[in-house]
C-alpha positions as CSV (number, residue, x, y, z in Angstrom):
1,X,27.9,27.4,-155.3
2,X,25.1,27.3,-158.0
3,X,25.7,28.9,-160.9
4,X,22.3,29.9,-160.8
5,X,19.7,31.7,-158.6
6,X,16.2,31.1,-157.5
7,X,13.9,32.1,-160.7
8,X,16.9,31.1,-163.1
9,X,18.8,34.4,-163.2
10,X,22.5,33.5,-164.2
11,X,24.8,34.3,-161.1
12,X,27.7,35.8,-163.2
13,X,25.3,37.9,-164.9
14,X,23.8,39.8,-161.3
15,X,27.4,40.2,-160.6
16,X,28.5,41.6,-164.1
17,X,25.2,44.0,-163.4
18,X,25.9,44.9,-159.6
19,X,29.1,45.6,-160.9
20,X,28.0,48.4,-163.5
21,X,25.9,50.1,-160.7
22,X,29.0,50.4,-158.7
23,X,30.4,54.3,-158.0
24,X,32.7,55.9,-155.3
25,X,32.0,58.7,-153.7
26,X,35.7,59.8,-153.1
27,X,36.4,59.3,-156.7
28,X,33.4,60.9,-157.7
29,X,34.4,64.4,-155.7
30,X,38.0,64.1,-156.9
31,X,36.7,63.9,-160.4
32,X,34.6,67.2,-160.2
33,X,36.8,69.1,-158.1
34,X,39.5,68.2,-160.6
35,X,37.5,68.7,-163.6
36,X,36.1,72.6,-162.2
37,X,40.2,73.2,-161.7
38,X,40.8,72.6,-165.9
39,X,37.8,74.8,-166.4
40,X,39.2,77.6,-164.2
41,X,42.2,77.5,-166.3
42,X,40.5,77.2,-169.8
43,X,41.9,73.7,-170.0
44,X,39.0,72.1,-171.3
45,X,40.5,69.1,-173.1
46,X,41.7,68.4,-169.6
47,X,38.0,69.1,-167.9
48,X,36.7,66.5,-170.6
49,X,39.3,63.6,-169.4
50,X,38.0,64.3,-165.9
51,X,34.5,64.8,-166.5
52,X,34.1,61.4,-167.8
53,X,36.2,60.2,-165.3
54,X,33.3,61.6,-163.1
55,X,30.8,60.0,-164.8
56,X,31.7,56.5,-164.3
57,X,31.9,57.3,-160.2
58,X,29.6,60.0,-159.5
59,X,25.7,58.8,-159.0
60,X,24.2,62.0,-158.5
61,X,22.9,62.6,-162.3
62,X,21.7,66.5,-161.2
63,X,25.3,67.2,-160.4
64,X,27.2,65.6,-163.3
65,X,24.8,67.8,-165.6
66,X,25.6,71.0,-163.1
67,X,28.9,70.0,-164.4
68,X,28.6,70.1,-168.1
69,X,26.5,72.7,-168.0
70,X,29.4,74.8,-166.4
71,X,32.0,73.4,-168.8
72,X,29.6,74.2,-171.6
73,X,29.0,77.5,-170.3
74,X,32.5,78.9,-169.3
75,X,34.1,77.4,-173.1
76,X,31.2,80.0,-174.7
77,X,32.6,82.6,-172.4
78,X,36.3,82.1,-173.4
79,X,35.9,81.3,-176.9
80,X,33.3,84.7,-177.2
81,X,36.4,86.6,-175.1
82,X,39.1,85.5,-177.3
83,X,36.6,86.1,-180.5
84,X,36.9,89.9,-179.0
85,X,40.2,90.3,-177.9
86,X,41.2,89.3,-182.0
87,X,38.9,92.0,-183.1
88,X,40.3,94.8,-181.0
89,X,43.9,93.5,-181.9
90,X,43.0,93.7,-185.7
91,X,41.4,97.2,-185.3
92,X,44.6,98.4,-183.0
93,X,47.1,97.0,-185.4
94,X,45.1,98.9,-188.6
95,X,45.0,102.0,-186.8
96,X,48.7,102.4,-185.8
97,X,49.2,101.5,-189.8
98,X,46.9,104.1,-190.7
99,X,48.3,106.4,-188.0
100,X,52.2,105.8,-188.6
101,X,51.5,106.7,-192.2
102,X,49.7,110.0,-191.9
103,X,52.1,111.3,-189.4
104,X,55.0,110.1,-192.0
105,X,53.1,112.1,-194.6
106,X,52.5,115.4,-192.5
107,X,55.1,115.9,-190.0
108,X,57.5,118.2,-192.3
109,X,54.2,120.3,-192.6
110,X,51.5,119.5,-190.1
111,X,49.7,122.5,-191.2
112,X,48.5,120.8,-193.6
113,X,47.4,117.5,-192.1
114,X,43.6,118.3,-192.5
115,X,40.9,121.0,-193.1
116,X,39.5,121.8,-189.8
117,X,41.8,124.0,-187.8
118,X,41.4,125.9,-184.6
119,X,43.7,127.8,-182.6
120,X,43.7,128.9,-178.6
121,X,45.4,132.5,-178.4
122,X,46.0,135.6,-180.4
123,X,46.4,135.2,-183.7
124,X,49.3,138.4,-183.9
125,X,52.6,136.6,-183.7
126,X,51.1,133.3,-184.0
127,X,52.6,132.0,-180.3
128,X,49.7,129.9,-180.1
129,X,49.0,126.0,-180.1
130,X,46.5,125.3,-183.4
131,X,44.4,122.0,-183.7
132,X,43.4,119.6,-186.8
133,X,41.4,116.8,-186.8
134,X,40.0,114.2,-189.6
135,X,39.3,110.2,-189.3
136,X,41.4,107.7,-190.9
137,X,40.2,104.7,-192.5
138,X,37.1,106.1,-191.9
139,X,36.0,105.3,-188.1
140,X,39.6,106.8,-186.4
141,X,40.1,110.1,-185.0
142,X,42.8,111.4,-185.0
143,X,44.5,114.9,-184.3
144,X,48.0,117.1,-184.2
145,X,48.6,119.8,-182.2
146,X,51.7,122.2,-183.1
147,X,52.9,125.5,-182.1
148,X,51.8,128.0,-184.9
149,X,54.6,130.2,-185.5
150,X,57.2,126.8,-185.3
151,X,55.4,123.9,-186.7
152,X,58.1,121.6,-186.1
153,X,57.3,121.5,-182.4
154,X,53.8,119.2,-182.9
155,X,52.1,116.5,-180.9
156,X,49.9,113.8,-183.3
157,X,47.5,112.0,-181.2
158,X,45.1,109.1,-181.6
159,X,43.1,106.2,-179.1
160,X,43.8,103.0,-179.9
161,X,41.2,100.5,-178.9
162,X,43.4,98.1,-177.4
163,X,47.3,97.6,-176.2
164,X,50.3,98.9,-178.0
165,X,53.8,98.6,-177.2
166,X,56.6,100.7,-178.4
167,X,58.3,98.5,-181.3
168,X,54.5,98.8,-183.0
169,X,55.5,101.7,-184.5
170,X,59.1,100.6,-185.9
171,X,62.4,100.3,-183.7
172,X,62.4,102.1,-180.8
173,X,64.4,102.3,-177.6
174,X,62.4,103.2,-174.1
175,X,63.3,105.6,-172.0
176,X,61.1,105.5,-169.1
177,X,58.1,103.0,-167.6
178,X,55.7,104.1,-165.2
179,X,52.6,102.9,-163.1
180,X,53.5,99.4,-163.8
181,X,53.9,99.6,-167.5
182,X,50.5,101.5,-167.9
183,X,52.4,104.4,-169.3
184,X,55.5,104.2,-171.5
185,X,58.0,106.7,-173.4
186,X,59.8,105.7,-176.2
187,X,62.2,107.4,-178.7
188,X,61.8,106.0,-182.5
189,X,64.9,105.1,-184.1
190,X,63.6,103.8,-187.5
191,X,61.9,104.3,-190.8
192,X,58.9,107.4,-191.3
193,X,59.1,108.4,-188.0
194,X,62.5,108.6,-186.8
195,X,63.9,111.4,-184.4
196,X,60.2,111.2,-183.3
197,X,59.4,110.2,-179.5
198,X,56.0,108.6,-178.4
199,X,54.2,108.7,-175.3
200,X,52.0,105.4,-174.6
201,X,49.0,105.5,-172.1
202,X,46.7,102.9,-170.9
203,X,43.4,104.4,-169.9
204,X,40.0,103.4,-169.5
205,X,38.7,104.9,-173.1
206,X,42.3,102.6,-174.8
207,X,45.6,103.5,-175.6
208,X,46.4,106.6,-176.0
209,X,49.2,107.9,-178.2
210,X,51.0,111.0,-178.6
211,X,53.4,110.7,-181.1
212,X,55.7,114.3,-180.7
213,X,58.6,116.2,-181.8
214,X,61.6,117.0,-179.4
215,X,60.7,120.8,-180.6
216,X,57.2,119.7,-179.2
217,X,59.1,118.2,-176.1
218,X,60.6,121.3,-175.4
219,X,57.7,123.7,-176.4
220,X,55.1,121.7,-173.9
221,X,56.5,121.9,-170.2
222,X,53.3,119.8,-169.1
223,X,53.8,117.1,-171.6
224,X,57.6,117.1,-170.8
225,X,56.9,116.8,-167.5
226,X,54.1,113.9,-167.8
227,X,57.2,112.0,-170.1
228,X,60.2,112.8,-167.8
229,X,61.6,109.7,-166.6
């Protein structure tokens, strides 16, 4: 066979460039549908390995740029999500700190845990449940509850933005799990808050967390019945 054509065209170069133009349709769909798997997953040094893989078998330029665009697209969304979830873990892990340490400082004497007070009942005998409330580090709530004429039965309470499990606030040993680990009690065996018990909540507002007093326990029949095992 000639090595060359009619008008001079080199034969080994019209093969080298048939070649090039080559692609495979099978290939081509096993290297998307792979590829979209690894971006399902967040994998996307894997999506990259098969997205070139694509490339070099796939003819269809419209889909192989459907195809970055959704890897391009989906690694925003994860790295944005991720960005969040780090900025609701540093907020939750500053507002236990915060909270662990005022309730250290007031629980021998929640009376005095801030200004603002108010009560629900008579004040004769002071059987009655009194409120204060005052922020923490300057954007937290946060409240305690106690029984007026026995302060040492008191509830504090805050919402922490995201999750927080028992051993956040020192050693602690659980004592009951419900609603598939949405709600947790705990006593506290450790440091500030020791002979303390806390009640953990997942809701739709955060975490909430009551951190009480067995007098508390035993004062509140509701609570103790929301924490029985």
């Amino acid at each position: 066979m000639s090595k060359w054509l009619s008008g001079g065209t080199p034969l080994v170069v019209l093969l080298a460039l048939l070649g090039c133009n080559q692609k495979d349709q099978g290939k081509c769909d096993n290297g998307k549908s792979v590829t979209k798997q690894a971006v399902a997953s967040e994998d996307f040094a894997l999506a990259r390995q098969w997205r070139d893989y694509a490339y070099k078998h796939c003819a269809d330029a419209a889909a192989l740029k459907a195809l970055d665009d959704e890897i391009v697209s989906k690694e925003a969304e994860v790295t944005s999500r991720k960005a969040e979830q780090q900025r609701v873990a540093g907020e939750t892990t500053q507002l236990v700190s915060l909270f662990s340490g005022w309730i250290g400082q007031h629980r021998a004497d929640p009376t005095r845990a801030a200004v603002t007070v108010s009560c629900k009942g008579p004040e004769e005998g002071k059987d009655r449940w009194c409120s204060r409330e005052r922020s923490v580090g300057g954007k937290y709530n946060v409240r305690v509850t106690y029984w007026e004429a026995e302060p040492k039965a008191h509830e504090f309470f805050t919402i922490a933005p995201g999750e927080v499990t028992c051993d956040a606030f020192g050693a602690a040993t659980q004592i009951s799990e419900k609603h598939g680990g949405l709600q947790r009690f705990c006593d506290l065996t450790a440091g500030g808050l020791s002979g303390m018990q806390l009640l953990i909540r997942r809701a739709k507002d955060g975490t909430h967390l009551n951190v009480v007093s067995k007098e508390y326990v035993a004062k509140n029949a509701a609570f103790a019945a929301l924490s029985a095992p």
